[in-house]
N, CA, C and O atoms as a MOPAC input file, in Angstrom:
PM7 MOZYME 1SCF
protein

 N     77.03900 1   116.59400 1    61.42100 1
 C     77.20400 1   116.76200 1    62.85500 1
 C     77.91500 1   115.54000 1    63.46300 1
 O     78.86100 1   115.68100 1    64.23800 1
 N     77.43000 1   114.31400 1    63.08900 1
 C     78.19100 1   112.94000 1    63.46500 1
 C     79.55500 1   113.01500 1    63.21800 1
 O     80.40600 1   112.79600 1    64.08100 1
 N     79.87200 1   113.42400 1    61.66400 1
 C     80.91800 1   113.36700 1    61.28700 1
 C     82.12400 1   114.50100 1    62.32800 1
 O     83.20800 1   114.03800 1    62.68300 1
 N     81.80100 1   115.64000 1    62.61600 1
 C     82.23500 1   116.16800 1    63.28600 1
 C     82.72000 1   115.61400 1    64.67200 1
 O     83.88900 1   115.67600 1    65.05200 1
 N     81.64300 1   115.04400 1    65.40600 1
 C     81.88000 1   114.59200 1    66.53500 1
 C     83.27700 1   113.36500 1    66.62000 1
 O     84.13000 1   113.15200 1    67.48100 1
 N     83.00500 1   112.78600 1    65.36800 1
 C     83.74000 1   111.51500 1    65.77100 1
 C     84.95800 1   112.40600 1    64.94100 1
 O     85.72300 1   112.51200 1    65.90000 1
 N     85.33500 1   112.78500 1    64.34500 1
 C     86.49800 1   113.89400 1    64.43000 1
 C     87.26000 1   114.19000 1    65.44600 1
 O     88.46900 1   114.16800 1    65.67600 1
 N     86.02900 1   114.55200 1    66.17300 1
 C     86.75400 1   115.45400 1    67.37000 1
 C     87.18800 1   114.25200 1    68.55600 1
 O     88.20000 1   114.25700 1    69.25700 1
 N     86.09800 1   113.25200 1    68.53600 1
 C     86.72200 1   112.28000 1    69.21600 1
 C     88.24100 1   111.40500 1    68.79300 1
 O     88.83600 1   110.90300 1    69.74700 1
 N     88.71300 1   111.26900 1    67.70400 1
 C     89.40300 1   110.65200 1    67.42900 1
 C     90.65200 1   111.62100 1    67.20500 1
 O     91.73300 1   111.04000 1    67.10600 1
 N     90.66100 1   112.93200 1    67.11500 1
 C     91.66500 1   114.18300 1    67.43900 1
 C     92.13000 1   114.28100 1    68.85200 1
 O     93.25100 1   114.65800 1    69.19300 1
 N     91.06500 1   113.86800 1    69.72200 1
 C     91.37300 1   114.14100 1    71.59600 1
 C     91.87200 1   112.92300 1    71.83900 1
 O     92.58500 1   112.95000 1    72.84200 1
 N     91.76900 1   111.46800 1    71.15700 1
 C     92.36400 1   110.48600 1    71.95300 1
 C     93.23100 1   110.56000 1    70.99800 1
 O     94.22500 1   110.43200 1    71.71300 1
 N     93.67300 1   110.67000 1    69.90100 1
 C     95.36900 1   110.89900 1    69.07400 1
 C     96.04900 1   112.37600 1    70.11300 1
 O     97.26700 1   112.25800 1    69.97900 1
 N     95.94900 1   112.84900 1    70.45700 1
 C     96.22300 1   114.08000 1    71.32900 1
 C     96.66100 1   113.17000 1    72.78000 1
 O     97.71800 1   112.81500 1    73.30100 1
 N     95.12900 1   113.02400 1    73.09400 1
 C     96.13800 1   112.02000 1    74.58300 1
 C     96.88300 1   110.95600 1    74.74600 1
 O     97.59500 1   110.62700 1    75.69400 1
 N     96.60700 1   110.31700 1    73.49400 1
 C     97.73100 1   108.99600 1    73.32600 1
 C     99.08400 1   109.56300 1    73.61700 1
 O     99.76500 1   109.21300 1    74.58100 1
 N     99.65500 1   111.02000 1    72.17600 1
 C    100.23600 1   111.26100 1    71.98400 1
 C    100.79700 1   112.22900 1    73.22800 1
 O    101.72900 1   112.99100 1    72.97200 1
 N    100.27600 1   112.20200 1    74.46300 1
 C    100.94400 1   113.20700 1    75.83700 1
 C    101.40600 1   111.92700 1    76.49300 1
 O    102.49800 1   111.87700 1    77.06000 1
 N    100.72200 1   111.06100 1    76.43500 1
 C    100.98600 1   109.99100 1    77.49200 1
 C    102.08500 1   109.27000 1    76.97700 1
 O    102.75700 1   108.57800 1    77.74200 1
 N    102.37700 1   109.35200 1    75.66400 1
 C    103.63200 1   108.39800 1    75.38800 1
 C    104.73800 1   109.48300 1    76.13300 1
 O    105.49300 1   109.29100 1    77.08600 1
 N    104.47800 1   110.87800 1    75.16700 1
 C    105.63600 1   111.53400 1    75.83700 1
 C    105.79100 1   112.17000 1    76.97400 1
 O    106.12600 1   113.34000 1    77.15700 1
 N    105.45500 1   111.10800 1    77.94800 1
 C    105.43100 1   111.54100 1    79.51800 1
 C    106.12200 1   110.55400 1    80.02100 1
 O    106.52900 1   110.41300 1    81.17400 1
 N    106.26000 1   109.75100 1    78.93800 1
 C    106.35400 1   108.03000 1    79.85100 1
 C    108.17300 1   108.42100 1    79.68000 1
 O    108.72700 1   108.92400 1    78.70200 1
 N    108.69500 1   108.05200 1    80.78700 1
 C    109.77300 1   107.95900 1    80.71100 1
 C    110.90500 1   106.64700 1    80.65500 1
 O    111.02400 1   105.73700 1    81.47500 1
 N    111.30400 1   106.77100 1    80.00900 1
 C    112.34400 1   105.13700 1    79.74800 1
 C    113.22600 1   104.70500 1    80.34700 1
 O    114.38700 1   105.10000 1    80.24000 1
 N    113.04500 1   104.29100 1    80.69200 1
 C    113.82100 1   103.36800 1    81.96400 1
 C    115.06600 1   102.90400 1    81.33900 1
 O    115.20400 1   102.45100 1    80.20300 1
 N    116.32900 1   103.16200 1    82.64000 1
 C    117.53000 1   103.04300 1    81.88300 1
 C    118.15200 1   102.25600 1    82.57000 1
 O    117.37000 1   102.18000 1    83.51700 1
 N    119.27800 1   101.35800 1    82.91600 1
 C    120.30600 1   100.68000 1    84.51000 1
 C    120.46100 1   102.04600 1    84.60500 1
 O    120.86400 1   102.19000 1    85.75900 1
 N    120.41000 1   102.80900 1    84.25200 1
 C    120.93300 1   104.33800 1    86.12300 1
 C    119.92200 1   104.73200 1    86.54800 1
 O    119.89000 1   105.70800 1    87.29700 1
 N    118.53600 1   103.88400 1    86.07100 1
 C    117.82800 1   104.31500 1    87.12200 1
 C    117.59800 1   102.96500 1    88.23300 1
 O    116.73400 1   102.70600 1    89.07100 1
 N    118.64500 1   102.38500 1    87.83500 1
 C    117.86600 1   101.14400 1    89.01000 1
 C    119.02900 1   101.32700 1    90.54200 1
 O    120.12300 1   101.82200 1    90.81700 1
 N    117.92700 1   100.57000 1    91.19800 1
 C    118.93000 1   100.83200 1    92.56800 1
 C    119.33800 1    99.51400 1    93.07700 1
 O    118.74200 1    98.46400 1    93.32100 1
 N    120.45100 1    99.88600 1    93.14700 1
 C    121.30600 1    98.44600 1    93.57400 1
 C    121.31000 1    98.60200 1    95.57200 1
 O    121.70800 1    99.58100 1    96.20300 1
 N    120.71200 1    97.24700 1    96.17500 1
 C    121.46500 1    97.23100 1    97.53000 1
 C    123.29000 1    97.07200 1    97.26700 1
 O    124.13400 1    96.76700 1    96.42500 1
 N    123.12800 1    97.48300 1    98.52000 1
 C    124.84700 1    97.74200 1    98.78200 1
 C    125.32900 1    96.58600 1    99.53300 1
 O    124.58200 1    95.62800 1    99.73000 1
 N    126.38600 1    96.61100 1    99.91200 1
 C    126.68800 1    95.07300 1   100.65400 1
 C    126.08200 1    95.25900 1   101.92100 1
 O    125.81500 1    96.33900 1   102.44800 1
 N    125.91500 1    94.29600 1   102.29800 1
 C    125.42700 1    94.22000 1   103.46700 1
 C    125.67300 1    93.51000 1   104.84600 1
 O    125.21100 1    93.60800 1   105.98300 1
 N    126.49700 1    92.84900 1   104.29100 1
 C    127.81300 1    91.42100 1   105.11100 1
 C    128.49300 1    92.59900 1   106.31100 1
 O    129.40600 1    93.40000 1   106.10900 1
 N    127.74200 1    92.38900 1   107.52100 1
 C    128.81000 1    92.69600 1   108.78600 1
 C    128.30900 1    94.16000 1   108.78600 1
 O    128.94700 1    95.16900 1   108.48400 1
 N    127.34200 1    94.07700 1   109.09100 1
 C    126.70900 1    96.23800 1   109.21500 1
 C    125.26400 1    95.68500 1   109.93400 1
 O    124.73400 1    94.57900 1   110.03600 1
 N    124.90200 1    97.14600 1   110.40000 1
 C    123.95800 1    97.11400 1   111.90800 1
 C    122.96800 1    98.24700 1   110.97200 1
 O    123.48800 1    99.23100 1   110.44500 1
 N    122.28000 1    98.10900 1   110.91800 1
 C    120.87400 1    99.07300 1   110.71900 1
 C    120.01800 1    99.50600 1   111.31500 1
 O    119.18300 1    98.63500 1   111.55700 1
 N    119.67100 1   100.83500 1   111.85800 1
 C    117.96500 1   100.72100 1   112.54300 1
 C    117.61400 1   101.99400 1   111.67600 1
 O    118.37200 1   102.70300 1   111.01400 1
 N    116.36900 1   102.07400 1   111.85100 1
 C    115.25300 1   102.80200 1   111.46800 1
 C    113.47700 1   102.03100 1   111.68700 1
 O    113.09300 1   101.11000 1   112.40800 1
 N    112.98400 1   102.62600 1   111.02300 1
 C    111.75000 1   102.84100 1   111.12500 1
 C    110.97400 1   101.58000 1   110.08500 1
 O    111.51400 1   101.50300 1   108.98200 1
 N    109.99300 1   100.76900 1   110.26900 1
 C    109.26100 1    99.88200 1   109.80500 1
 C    107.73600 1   100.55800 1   109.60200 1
 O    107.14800 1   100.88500 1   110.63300 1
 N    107.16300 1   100.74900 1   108.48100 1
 C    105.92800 1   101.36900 1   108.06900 1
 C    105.68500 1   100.09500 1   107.56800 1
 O    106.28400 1    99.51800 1   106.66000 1
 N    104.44500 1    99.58200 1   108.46400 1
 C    103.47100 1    98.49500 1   108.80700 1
 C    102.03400 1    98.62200 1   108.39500 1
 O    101.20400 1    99.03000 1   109.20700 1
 N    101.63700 1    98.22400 1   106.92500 1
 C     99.97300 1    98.51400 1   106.68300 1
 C     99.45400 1    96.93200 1   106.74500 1
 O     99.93400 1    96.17100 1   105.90500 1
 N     98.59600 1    96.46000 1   107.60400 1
 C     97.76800 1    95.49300 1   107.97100 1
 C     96.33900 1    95.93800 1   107.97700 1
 O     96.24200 1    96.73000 1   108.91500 1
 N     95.22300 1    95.81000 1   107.39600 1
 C     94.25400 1    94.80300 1   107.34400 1
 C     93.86300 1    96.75000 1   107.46100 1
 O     93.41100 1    97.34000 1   108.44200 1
 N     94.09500 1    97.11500 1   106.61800 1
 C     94.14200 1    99.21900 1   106.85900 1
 C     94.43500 1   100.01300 1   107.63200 1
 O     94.02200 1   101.17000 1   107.54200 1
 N     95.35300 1    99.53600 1   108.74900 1
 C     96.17100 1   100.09600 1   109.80600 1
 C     97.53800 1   100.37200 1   109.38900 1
 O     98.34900 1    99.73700 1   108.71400 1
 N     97.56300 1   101.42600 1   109.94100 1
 C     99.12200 1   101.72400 1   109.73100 1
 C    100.04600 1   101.78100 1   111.11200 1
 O     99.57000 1   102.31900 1   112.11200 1
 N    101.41800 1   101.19500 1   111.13800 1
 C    101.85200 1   100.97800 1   112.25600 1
 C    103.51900 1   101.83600 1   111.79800 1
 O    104.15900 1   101.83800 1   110.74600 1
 N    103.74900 1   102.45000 1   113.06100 1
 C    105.25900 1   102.26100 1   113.07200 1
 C    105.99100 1   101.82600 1   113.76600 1
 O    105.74000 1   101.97900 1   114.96100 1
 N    107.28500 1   101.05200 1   113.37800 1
 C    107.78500 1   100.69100 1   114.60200 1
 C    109.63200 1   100.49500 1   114.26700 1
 O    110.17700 1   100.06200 1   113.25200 1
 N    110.06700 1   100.85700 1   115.18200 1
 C    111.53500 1   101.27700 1   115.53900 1
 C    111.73300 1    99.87100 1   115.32200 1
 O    110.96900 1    98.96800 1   115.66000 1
 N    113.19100 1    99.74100 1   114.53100 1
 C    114.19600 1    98.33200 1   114.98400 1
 C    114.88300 1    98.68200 1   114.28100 1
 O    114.70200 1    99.64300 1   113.53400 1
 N    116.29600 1    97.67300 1   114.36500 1
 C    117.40000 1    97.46200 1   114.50500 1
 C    117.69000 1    96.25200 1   113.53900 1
 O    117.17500 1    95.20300 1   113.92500 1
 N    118.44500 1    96.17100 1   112.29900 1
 C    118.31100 1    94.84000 1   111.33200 1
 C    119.95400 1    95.15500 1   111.59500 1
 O    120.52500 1    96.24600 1   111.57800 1
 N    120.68700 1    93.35900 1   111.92800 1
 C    121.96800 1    93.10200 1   111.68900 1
 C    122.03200 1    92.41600 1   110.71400 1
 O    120.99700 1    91.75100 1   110.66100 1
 N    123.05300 1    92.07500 1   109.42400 1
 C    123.29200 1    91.75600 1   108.80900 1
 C    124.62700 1    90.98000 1   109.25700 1
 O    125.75500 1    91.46100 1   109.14900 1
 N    124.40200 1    90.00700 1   109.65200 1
 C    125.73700 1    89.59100 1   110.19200 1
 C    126.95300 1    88.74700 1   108.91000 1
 O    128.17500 1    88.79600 1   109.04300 1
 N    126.37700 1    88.17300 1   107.97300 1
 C    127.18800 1    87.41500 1   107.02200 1
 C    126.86800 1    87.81100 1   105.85400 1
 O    126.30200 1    88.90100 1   105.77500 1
 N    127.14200 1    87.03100 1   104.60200 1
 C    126.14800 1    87.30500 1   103.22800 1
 C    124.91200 1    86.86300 1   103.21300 1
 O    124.28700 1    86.89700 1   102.15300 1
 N    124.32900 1    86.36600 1   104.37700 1
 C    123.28000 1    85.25800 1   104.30900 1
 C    122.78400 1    85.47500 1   105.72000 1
 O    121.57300 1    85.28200 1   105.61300 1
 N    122.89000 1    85.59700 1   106.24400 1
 C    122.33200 1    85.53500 1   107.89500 1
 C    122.13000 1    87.03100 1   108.48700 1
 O    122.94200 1    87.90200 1   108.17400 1
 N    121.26600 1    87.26200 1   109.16600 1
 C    121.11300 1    88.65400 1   110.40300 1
 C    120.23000 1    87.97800 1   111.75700 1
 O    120.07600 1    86.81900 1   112.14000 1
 N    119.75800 1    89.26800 1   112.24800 1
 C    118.92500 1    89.19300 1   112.87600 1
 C    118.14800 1    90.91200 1   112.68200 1
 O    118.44100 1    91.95400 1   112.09500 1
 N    117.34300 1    90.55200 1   113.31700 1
 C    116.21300 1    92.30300 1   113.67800 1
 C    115.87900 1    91.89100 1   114.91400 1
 O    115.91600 1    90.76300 1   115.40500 1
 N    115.47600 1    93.14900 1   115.46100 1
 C    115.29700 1    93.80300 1   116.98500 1
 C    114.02900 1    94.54400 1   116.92500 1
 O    114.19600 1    95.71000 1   116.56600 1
 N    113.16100 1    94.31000 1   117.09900 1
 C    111.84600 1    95.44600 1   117.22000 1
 C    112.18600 1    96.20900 1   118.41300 1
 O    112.37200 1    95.61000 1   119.47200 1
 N    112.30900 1    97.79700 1   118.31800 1
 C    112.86500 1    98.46100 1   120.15000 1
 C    111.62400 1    98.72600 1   120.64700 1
 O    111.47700 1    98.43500 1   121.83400 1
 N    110.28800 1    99.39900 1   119.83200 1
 C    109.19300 1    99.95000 1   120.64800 1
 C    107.98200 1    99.72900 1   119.77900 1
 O    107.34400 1   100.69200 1   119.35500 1
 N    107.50600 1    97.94000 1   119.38400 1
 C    106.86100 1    98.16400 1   118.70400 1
 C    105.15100 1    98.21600 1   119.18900 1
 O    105.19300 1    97.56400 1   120.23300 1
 N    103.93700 1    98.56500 1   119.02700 1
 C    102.91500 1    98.96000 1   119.66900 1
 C    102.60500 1    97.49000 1   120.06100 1
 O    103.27600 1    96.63200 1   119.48700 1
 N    101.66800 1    97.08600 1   120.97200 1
 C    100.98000 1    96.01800 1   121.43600 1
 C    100.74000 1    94.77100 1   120.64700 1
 O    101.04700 1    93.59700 1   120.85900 1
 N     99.87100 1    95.58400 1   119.32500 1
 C     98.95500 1    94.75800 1   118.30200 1
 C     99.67100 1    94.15900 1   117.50600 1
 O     99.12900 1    93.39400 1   116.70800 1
 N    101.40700 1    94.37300 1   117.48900 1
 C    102.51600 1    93.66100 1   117.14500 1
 C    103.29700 1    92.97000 1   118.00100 1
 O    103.81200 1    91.94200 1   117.56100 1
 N    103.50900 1    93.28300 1   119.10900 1
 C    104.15000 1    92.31000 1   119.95500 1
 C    103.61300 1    90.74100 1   119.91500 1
 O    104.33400 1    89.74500 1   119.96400 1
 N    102.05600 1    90.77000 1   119.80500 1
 C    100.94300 1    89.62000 1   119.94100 1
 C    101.10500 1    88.99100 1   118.91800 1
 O    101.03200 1    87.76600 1   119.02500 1
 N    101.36600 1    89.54700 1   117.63700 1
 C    101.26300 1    88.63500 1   116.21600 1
 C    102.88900 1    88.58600 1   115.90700 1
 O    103.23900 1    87.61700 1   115.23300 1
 N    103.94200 1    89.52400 1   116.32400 1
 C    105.31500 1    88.85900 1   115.63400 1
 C    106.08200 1    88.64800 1   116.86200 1
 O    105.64900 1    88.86400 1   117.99400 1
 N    107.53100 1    88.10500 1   116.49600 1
 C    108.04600 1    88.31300 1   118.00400 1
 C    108.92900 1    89.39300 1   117.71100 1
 O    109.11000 1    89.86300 1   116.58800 1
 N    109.56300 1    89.83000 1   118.95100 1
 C    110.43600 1    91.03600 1   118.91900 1
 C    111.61700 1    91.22100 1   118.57200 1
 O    112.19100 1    92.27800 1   118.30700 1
 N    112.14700 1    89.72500 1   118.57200 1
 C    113.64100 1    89.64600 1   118.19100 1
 C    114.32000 1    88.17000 1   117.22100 1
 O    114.76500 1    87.11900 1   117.68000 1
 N    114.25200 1    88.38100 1   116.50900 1
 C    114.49500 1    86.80300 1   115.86300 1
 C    115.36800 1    86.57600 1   114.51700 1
 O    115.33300 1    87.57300 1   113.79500 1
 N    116.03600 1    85.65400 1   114.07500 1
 C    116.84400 1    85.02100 1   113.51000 1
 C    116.07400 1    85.46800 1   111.68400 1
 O    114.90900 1    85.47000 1   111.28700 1
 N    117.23300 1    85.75100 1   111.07500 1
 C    116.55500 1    85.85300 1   109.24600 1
 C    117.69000 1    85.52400 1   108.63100 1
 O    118.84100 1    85.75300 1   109.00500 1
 N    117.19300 1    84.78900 1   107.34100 1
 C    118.56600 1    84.50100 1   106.36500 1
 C    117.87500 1    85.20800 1   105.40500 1
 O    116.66300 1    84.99300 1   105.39000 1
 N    118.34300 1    86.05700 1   104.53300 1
 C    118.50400 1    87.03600 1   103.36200 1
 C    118.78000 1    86.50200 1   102.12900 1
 O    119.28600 1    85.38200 1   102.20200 1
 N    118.59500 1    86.98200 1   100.88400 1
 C    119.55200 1    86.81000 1    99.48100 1
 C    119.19500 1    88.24200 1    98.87400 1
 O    118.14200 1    88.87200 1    98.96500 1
 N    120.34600 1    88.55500 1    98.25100 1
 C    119.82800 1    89.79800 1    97.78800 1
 C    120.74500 1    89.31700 1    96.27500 1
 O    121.83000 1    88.76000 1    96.11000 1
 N    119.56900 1    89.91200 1    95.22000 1
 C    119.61300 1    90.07200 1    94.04900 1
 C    119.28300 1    91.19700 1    93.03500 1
 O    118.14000 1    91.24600 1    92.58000 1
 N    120.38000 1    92.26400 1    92.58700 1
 C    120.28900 1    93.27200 1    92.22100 1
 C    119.61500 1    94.69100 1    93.49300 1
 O    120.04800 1    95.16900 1    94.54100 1
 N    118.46400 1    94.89900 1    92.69100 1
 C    117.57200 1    95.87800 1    93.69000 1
 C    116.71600 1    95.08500 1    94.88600 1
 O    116.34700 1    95.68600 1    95.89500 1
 N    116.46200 1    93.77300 1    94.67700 1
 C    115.53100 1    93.23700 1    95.19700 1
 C    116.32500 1    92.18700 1    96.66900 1
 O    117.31600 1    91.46900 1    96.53400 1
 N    115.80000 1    92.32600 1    97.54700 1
 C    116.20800 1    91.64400 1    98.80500 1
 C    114.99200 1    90.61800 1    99.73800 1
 O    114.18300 1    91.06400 1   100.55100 1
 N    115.12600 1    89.44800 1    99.41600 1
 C    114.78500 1    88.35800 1    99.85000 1
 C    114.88300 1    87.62000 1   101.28100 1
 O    115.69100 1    86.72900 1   101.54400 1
 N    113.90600 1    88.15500 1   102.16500 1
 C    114.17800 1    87.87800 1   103.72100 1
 C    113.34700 1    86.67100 1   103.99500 1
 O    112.15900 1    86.63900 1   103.67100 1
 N    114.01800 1    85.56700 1   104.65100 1
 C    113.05800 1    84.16500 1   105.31900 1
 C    113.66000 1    84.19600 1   106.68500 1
 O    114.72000 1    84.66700 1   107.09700 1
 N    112.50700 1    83.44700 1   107.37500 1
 C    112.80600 1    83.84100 1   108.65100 1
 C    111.82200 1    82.54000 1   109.50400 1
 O    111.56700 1    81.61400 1   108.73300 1
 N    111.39200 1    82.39400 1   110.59200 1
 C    110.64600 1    81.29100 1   111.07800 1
 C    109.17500 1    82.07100 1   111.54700 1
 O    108.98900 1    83.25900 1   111.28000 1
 N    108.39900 1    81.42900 1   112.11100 1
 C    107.24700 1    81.84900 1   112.30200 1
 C    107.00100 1    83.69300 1   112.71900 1
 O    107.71000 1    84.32100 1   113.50500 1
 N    106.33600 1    84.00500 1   112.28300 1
 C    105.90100 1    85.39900 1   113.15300 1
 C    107.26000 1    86.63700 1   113.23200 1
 O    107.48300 1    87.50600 1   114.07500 1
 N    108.04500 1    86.23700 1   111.88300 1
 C    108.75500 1    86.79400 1   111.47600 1
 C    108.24100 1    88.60200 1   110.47400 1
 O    107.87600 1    88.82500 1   109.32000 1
 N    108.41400 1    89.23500 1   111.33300 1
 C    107.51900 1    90.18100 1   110.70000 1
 C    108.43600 1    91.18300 1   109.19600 1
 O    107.90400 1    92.18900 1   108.72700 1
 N    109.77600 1    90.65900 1   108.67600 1
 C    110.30100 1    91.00000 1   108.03300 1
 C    110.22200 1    90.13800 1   106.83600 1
 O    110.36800 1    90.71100 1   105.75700 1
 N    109.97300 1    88.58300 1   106.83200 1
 C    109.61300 1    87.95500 1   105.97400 1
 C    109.07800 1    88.64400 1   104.42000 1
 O    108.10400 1    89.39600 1   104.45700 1
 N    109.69500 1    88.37900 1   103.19100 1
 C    109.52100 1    88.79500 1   102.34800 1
 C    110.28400 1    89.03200 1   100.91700 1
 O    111.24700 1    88.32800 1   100.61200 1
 N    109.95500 1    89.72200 1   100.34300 1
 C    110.49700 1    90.22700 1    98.93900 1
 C    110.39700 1    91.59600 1    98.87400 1
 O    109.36900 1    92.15800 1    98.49500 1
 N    111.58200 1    92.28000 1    99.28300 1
 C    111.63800 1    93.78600 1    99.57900 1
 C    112.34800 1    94.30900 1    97.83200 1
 O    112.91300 1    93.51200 1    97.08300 1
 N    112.18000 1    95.41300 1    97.59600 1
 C    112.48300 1    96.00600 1    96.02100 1
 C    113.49100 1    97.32400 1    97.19700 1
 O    113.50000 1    97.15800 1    98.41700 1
 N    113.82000 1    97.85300 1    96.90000 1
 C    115.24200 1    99.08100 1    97.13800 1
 C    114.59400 1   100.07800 1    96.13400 1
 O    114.83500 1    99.84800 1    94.94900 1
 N    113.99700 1   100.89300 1    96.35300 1
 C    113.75600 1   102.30600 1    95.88700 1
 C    114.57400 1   103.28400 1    96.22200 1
 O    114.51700 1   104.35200 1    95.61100 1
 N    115.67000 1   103.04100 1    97.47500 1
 C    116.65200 1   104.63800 1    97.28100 1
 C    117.89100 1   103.77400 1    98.51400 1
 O    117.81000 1   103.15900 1    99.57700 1
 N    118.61400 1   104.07000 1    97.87200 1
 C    120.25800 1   103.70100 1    98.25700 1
 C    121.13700 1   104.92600 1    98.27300 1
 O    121.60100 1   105.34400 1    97.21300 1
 N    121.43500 1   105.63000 1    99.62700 1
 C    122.34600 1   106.49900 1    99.58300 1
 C    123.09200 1   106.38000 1   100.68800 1
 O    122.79700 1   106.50000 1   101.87700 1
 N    124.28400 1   106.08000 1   100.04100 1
 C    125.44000 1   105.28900 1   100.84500 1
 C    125.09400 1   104.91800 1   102.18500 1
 O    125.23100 1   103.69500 1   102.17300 1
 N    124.71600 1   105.26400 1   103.36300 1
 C    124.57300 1   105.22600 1   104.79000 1
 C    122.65400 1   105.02800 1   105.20300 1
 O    122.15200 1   104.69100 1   106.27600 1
 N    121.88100 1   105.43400 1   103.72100 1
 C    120.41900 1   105.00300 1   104.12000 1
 C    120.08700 1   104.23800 1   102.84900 1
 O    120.60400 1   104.32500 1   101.73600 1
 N    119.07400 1   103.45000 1   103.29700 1
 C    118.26800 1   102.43200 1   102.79700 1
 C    116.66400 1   102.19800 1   102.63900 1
 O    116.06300 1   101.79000 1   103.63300 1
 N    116.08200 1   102.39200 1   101.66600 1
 C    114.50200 1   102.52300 1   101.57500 1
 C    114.21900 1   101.39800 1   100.98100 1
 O    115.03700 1   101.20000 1   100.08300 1
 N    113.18100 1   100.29000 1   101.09200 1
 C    112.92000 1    99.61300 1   100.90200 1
 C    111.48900 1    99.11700 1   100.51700 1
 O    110.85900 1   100.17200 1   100.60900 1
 N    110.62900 1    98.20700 1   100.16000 1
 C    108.96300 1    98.47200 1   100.26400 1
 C    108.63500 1    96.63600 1    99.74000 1
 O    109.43100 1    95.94000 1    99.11100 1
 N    107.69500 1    96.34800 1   100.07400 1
 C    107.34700 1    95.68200 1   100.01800 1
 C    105.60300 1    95.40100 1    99.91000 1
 O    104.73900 1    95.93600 1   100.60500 1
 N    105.45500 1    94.61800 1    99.05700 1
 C    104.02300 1    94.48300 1    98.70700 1
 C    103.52800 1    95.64400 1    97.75100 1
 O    102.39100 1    96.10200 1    97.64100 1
 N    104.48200 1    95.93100 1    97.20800 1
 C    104.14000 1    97.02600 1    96.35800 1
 C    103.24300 1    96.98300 1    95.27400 1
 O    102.77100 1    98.08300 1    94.98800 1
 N    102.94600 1    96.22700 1    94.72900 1
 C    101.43900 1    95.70400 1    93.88800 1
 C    100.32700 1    96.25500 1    94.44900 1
 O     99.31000 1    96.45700 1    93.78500 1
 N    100.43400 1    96.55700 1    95.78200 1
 C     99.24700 1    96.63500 1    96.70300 1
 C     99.10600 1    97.89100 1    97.85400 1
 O     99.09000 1    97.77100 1    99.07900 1
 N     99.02500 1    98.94400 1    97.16400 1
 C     99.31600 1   100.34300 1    97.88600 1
 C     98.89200 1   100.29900 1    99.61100 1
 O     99.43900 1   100.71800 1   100.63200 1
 N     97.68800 1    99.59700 1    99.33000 1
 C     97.57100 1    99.69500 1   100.62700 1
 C     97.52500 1    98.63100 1   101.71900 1
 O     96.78500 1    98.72800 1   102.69800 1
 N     98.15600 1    97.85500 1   101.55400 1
 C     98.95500 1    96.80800 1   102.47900 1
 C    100.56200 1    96.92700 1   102.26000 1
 O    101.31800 1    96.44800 1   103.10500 1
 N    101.13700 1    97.67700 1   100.93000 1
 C    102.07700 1    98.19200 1   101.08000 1
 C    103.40700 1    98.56400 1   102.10400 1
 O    103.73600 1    99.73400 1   101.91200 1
 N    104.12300 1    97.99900 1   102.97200 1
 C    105.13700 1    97.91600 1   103.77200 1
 C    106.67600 1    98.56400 1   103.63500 1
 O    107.54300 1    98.02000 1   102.95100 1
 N    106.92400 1    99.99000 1   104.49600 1
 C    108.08100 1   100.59800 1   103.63800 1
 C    109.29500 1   100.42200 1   105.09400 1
 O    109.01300 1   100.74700 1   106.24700 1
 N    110.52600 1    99.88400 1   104.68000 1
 C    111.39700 1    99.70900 1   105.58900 1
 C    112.81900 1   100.80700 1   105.03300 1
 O    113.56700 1   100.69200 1   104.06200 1
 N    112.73200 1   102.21100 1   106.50900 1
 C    113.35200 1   102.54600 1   106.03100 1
 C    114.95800 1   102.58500 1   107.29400 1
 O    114.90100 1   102.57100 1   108.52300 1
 N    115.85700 1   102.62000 1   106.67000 1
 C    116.95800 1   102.16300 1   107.36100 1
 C    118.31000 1   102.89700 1   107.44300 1
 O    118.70700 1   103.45500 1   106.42000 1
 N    119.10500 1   102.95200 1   108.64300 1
 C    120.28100 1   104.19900 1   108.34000 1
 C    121.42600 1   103.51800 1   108.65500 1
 O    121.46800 1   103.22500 1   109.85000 1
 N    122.42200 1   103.14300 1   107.97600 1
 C    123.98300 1   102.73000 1   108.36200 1
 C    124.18200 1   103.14300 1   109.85200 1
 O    124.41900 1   104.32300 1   110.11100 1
 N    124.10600 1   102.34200 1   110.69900 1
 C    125.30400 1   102.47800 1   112.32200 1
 C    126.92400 1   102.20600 1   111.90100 1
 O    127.80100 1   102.24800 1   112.76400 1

């Protein structure tokens, strides 16, 4: 009866090993997403804001004015953000491959290490804190 059991146990995890490898899919360069240039272009869309288990949205406007410099515009963001970031302020950027690198001065609410999950020519998806589903931050953005 033992012998059976551990049979059967060691048949169901060779079985699920063997689904889970062939599920896993292999990652190739065409699946990665490259930002696009970004030197001298105007962006707005939508900022998905998770703080402390709140979720926020809020409208703005990201310029990219050089290879290195922008600014952002918050247009309507709720209260509980006006108080902790400011609405309009100065960022220098680096972008490397998929990944885009924003610094900025205090209460800079774009500050970060953004990853590019979807690039199609005129929109831009972005996320940040992604280790962490639910503080998680998704910036999504449309070519002006």
């Amino acid at each position: 009866m033992l012998n059976k059991k551990l049979k059967l146990s060691v048949i169901c995890i060779f079985a699920f090993s063997s689904i889970m490898v062939l599920s896993c899919k292999k990652s190739n360069n065409s699946d990665l997403v490259e930002l696009p240039d970004l030197t001298q272009s105007l962006w707005n869309g939508i900022l998905f804001h998770n703080e402390n288990g709140q979720h926020k949205e809020i409208n703005l406007n990201v310029a990219f004015k050089t290879n290195s410099n922008g600014d952002y515009f918050l247009l309507d963001a709720p209260e509980i953000i006006k108080v902790k970031y400011v609405s309009e302020a100065p960022i220098s950027y680096k972008k490397d491959g998929k990944n885009l690198h924003i610094d900025g001065g205090f209460g800079n609410i774009l500050i970060g290490d953004w990853l590019a999950i979807k690039n199609n020519k005129n929109e831009l998806m972005l996320v940040r804190e992604i280790q962490n589903p639910i503080e998680a931050d998704t910036l999504k953005l449309k070519k002006n």
